[in-house]
C-alpha positions as CSV (number, residue, x, y, z in Angstrom):
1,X,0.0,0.0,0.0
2,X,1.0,3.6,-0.9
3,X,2.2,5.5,2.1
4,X,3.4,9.0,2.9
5,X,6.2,10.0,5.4
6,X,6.6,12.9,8.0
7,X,9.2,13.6,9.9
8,X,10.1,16.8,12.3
9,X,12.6,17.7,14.9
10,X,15.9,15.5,14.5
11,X,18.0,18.2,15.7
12,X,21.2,16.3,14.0
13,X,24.1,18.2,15.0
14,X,28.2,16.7,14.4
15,X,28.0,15.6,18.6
16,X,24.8,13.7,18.2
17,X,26.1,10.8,16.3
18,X,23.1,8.1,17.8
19,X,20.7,10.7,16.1
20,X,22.3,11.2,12.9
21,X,23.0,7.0,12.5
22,X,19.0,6.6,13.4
23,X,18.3,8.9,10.2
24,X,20.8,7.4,8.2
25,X,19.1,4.1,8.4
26,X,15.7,5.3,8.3
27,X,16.4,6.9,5.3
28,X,18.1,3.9,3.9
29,X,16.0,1.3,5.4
30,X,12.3,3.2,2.9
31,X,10.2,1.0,1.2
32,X,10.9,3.3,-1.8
33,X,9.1,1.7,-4.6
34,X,5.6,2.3,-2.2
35,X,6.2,5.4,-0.6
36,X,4.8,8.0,-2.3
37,X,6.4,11.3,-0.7
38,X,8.4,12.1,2.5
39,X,8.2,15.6,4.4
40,X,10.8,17.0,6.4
41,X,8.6,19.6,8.7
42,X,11.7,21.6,10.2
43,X,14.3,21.7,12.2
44,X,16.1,18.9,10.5
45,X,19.4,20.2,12.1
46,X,19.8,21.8,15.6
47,X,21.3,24.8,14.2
48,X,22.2,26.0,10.7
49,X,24.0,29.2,10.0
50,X,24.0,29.5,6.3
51,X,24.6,26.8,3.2
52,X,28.4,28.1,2.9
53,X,29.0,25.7,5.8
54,X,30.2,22.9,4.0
55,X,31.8,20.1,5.9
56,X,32.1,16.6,5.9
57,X,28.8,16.2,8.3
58,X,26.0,18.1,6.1
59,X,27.8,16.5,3.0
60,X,26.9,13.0,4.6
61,X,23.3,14.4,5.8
62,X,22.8,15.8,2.3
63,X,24.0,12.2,0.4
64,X,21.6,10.3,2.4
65,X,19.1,12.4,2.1
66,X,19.4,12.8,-1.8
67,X,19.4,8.7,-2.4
68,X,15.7,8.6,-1.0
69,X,14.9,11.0,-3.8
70,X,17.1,9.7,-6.5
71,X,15.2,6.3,-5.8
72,X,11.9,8.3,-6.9
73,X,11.0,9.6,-3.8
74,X,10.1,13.2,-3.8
75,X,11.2,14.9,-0.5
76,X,9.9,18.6,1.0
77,X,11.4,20.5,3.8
78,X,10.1,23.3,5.3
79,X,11.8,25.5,7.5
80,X,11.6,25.3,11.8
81,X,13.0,27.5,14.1
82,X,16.2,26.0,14.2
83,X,16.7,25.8,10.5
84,X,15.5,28.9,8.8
85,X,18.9,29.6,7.3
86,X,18.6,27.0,5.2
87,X,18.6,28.3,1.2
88,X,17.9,26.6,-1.9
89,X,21.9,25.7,-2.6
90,X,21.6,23.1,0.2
91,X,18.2,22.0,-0.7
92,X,19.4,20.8,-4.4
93,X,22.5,19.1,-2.6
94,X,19.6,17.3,-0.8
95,X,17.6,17.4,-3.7
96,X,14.8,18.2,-1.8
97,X,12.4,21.3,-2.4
98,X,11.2,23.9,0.0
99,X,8.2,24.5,0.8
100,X,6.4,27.9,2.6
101,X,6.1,28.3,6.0
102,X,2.2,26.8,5.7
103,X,1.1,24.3,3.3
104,X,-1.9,22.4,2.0
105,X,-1.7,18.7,0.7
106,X,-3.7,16.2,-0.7
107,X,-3.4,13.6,1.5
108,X,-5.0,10.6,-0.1
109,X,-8.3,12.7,-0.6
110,X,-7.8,15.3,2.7
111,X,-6.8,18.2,2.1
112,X,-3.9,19.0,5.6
113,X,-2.2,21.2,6.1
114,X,1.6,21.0,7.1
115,X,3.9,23.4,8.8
116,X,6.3,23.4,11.5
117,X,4.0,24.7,14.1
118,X,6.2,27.2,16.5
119,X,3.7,30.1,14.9
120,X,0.9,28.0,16.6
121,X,2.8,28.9,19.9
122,X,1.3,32.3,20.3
123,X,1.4,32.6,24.4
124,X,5.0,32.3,24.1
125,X,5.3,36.2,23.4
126,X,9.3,36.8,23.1
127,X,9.9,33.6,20.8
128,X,7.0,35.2,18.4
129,X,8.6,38.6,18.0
130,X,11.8,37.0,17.3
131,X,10.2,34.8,14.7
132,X,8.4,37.8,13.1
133,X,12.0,39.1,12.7
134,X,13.8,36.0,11.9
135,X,11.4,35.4,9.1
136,X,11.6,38.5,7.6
137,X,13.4,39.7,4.8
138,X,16.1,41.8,6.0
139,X,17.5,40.2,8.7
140,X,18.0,36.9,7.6
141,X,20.2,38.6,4.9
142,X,22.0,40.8,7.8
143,X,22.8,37.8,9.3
144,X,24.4,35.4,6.5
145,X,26.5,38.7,5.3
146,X,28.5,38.3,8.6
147,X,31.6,35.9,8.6
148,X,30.9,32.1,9.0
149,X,32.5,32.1,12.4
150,X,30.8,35.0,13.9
151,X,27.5,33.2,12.8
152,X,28.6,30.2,14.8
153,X,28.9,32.3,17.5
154,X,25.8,34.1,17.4
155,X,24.1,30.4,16.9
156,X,25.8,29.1,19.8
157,X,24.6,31.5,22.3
158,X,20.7,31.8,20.9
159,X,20.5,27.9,21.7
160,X,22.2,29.0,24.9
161,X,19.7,31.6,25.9
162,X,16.8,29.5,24.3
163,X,17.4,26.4,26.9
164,X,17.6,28.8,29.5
165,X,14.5,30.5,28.6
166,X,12.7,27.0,28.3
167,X,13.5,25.4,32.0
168,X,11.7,29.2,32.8
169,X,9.0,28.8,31.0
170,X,5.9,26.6,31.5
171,X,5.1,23.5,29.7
172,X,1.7,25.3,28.5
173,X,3.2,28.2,27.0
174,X,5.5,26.0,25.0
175,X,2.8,24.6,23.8
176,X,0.2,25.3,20.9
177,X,-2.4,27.6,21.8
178,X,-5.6,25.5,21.1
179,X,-7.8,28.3,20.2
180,X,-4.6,29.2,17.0
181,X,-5.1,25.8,15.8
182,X,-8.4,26.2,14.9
183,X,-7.9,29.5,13.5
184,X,-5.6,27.8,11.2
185,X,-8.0,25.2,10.5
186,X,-10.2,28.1,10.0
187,X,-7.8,30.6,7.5
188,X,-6.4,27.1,5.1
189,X,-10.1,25.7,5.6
190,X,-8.9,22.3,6.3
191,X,-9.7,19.3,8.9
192,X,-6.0,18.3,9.6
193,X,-3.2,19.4,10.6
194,X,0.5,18.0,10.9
195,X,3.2,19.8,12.5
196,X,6.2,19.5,15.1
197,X,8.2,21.6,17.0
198,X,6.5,20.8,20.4
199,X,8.1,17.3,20.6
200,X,4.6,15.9,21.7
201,X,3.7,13.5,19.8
202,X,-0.1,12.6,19.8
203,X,-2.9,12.3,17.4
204,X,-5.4,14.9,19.0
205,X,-9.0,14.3,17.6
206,X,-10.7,18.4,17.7
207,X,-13.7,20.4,17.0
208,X,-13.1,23.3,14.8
209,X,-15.4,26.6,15.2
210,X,-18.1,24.9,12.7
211,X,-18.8,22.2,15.1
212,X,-16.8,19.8,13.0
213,X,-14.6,16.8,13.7
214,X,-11.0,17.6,12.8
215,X,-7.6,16.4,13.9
216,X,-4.0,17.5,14.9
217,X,-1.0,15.1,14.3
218,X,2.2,16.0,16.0
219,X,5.3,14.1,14.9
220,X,7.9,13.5,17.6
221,X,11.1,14.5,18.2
222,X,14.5,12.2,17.7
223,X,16.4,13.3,20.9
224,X,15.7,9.9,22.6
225,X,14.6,7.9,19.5
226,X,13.4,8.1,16.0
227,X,10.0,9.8,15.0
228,X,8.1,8.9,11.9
229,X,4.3,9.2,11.5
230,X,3.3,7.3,8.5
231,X,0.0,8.0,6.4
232,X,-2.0,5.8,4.3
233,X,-5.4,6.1,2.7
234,X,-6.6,3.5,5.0
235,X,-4.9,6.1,8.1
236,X,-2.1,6.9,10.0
237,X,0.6,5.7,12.4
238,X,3.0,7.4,14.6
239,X,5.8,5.2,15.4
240,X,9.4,5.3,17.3
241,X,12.4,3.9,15.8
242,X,14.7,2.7,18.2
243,X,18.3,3.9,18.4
244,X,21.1,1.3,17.3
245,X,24.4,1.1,18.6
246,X,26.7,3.5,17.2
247,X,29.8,1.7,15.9
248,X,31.4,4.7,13.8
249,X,30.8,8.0,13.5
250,X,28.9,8.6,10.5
251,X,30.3,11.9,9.7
């Protein structure tokens, strides 16, 4: 049977090998010849501070990646919090396309819509006036004209200040804000919804304003374990994949 894949929050960073050996074989382990697309929904990396940082580790992400879809297997990405940097000379090394920050699919006859899901976090009042700036158009320019090295600097001390800013904050603002949801739900006029970012996984069953039965997948995070929610026209599952032993480092 057809199938569609989702994916969100991996985090992969160069110190994280168990995470980054988890995607590897995930990627390589895709019943290709039935799986009609796979969707990256952010935060693919835990930080990434322009394409011009070419090592050995994003070459090895971007290979892996790029087999899935030279095996016939489209692959979208759209951005997260961590990865907004990300341009469209790293996304044809991964030969996968970019997608806006919102977007509607046919999902085997639904029409969903997909996004990261930190916009849908709207009691959490500082991180939304940083995203309204991050997204923008000027300063994600500013930033990638500075050096390579200061932008490693200026990375390192946002996820700093960003985990301190967490263990201060409560779990709820973190969260979604129900009432958003459904104005999304609402503005894409859609019945589902699939997002990360809140590393919560959980199919929630809703009812939008109309009264109407609608649902919110959230696809987990790989910090502990692999993430994948897999969809079908006969439904979905959200399932963990177990990390293996890492015997080399597969940067």
């Amino acid at each position: 049977m057809k199938k569609t894949l989702f994916i969100a929050d991996l985090h992969l960073s160069d110190n994280r090998p168990d995470i980054t050996q988890c995607f590897i074989h995930f990627l390589s382990s895709i019943d290709t010849k039935n799986t009609d697309k796979l969707f990256i929904l952010g935060d693919l990396f835990e930080a990434w501070v322009g394409d011009d940082d070419d090592n050995q580790f994003t070459r090895t992400v971007a290979n892996a990646i790029k087999s899935v879809r030279e095996q016939g297997v489209p692959v979208f990405f759209i951005h997260g919090n961590r990865d907004f940097l990300i341009r469209q000379q790293y996304a044809h090394q991964c030969g996968m396309e970019l997608l806006p920050e919102q977007q509607v699919i046919d999902l085997y006859g639904t029409p969903t819509l997909i996004l990261h899901g930190d916009e849908l976090c709207t009691r959490d009042v500082a991180y939304q006036k940083f995203r309204k700036k991050a997204r923008g158009w000027w300063w994600p320019r500013l930033v990638l004209w500075l050096p390579l090295k200061k932008r490693k600097e200026i990375a390192q001390k946002g996820r700093e200040t960003s985990k301190k800013n967490q263990q201060a904050l409560s779990a709820d603002i973190m969260d979604v804000t129900p009432e958003e949801v459904l104005n999304y739900l609402d503005k894409f006029a859609v019945k589902q919804m699939i997002h990360g970012h809140t590393h919560r996984p959980a199919i929630h069953n809703i009812t939008t304003h109309n009264g109407e039965a609608a649902k919110r997948i959230v696809v987990g995070d790989w910090y502990e374990q692999g993430s994948v929610l897999t969809v079908t026209k006969e439904g979905m599952t959200l399932a963990n994949l177990p990390f293996q032993e890492v015997t080399d480092h597969p940067a």
